[in-house]
N, C-alpha and C positions, 0 to 999 in steps of 0.2 A: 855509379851515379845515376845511370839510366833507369834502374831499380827503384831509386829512392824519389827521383821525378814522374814515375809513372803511380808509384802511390802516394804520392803528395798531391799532386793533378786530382785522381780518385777521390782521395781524402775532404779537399777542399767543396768538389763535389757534392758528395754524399755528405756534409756536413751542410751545405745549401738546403739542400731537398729535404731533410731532419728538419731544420731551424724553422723552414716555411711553413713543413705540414703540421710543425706544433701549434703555428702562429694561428693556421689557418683552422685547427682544432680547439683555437682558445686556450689552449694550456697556457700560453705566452700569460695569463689574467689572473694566474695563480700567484707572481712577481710581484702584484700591487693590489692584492686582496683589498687593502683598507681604501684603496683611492688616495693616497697619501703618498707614495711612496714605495721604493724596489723593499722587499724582502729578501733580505741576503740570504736568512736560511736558504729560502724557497729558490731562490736564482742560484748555489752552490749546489744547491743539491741538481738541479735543475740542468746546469749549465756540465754538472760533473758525468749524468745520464747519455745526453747528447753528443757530451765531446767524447766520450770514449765508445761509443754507441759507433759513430762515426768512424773513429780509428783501424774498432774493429770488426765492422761490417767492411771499409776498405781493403783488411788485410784478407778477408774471407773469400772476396772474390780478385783479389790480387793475378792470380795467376789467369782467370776469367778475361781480366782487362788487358792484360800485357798481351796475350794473342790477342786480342781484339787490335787494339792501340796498334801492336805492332806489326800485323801481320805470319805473327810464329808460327808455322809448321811443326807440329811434332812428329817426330822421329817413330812411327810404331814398327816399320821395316825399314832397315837398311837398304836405299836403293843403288851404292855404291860404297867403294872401299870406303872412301872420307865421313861417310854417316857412321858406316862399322866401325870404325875408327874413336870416331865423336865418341859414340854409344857403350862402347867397350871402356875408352877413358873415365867418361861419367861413373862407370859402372864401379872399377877397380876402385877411384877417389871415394866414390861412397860409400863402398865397402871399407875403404881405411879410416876414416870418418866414425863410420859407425851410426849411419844414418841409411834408411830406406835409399831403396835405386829413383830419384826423380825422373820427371819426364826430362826430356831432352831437344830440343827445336832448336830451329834454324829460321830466320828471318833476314828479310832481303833491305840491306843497308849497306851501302859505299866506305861508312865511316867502319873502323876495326871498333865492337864492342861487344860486350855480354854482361846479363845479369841473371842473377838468382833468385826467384821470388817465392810467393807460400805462405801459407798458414803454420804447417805441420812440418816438421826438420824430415818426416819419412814421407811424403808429398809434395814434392816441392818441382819448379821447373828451373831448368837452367837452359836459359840460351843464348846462343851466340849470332852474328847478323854475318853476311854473307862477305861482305870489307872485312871483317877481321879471320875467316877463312883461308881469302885468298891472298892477303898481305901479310902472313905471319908464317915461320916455321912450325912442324907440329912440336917442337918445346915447348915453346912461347905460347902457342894455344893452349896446350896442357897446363903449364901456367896459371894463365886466366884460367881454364877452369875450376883449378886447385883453389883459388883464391874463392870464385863463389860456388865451389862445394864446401868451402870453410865457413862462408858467409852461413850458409842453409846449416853447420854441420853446429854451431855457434848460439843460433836461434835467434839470430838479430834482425828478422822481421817482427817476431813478436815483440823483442828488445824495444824496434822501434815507434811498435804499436802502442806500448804502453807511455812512451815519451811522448807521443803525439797524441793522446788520449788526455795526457794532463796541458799540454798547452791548448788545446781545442776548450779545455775547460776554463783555461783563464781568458781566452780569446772572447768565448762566450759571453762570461763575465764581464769584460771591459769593453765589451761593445756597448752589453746593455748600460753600464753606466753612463758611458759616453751619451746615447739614444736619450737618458733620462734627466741627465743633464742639459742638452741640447732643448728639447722638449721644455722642461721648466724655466732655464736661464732665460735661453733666448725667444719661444716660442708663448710664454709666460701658462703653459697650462698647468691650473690648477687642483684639481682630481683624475683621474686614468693617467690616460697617454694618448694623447695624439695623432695625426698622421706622421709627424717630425719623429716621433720617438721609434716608427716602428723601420721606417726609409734611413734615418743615422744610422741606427740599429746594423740593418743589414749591409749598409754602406763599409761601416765600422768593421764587420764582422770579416768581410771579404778583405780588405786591407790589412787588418793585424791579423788575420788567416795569411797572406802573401808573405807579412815581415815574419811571423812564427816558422813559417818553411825555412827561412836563416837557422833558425835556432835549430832545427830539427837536421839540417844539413851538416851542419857543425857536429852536431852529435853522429851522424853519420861518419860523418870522416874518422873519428875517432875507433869506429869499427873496422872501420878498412884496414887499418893499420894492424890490429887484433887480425883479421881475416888473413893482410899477407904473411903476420908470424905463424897459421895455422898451414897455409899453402906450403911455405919453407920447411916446415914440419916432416911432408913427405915425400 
C-alpha cells in the first residue's frame, strides 16, 4: 500500500506542474480555438498527452521519490549479518522470479512495512522500514519480501502506470468540462474563458485527481492478491 501512496502523492503532483505549465504556455487555447466552445477532439487528445505524460514520468522517478519521501538507505555493503541476510534474500527471490537483482534498502519506521517500486522489473528497489525488521521473524520478513519481489517480478508498476495514465485522462477531461460549464452557466461568459474557467478547472482537477486515487487503489488491491499467489509460489 505504501507503494501505491508514494506514487499517487508523485502522480498527483506531477500532473499539477504539466496542467499549469501548459496553461501558462497557452496550449490550454488550443480547447476553444473558435471562442465558442471546448474542442473534444483537441481536449482528448490533449487531456490523453498530459495524463499519461504524468503517470509515466511518476513512475520514471518512482524509486527517485520513495528514497526521498522516505528516507531509504540502500544496501551497497552489508554492514551486519541482518543487511547480508536482507541482501542474500532479495537476491535468491529474484533470481527465482526471473528478474534483475534490485536495489535493496532499509528505512527508518516504527510501523512493520515494505514496498517495491520501479520503472524496469530488472531495476527496481525493495524496501523494507526498520518496525518491520525488528517485529517479525526472518519467515515472515521473507514473506513480505516474496510478496514484493512478486509485485516487481509481475510488472505492476507499469500495470499500474497505464491505469493511472487513462484515469488522469478522464480526470483532465472532466475538469475542463466542469471549468466550462462553470464559466458559461454561471459566470455567463460568452467567447474564450475566463478567470472562473481556469480556477474550477484546477480546483476540479485536484479533486476528481483525489476521488480517482479510489479507483486506482482498488485496482491495486486486486494485484496484491496476484502478488501473494506469486509469493506462495516459492
Amino acid at each position: 500500500m505504501k507503494r501505491i501512496m508514494l506514487y499517487l502523492a508523485t502522480n498527483i503532483a506531477v500532473l499539477a506542474v504539466l496542467s499549469v505549465t501548459m496553461r501558462l504556455l497557452g496550449i490550454d487555447s488550443l480547447l476553444d480555438e473558435q471562442g465558442s466552445g471546448l474542442n473534444m477532439t483537441s481536449l482528448l487528445i490533449f487531456a490523453a498527452v498530459i495524463g499519461f505524460s504524468g503517470s509515466f514520468i511518476s513512475l520514471a522517478i518512482s524509486k527517485w521519490t520513495a528514497k526521498r519521501l522516505t528516507g531509504a538507505q540502500v544496501i551497497t555493503a552489508p554492514k551486519n549479518q541482518t543487511e547480508k541476510w536482507l541482501v542474500d534474500t532479495v537476491a535468491r527471490q529474484a533470481q527465482q522470479a526471473g528478474i534483475g537483482m534490485p536495489e535493496v534498502a532499509i528505512y527508518n519506521s516504527p510501523q512493520p512495512n515494505a514496498f517495491a517500486t520501479g520503472m524496469n522489473r530488472n531495476n527496481a528497489l525493495v524496501a523494507v522500514s526498520s518496525g518491520l525488521m525488528q517485529s517479525m521473524t526472518q519467515d515472515e520478513v521473507e514473506a513480505v519480501l516474496a510478496h514484493e519481489v512478486s509485485h516487481v517480478a509481475n510488472g505492476d508498476m507499469v500495470t499500474m502506470a497505464l491505469i493511472q495514465g487513462v484515469v488522469n485522462t478522464f480526470v483532465i477531461v472532466l475538469a475542463r468540462v466542469i471549468g466550462h460549464l462553470v464559466d458559461r452557466v454561471v459566470f455567463k461568459t460568452e467567447r474564450g474563458h475566463g478567470p472562473a474557467f481556469w480556477i474550477t478547472s484546477i480546483i476540479a482537477e485536484l479533486v476528481l485527481g483525489i476521488l480517482a486515487s479510489i479507483i486506482v487503489m482498488w485496482f491495486s488491491r486486486q494485484r496484491e492478491f496476484r502478488a501473494d499467489a506469486g509469493a506462495a509460489a516459492w
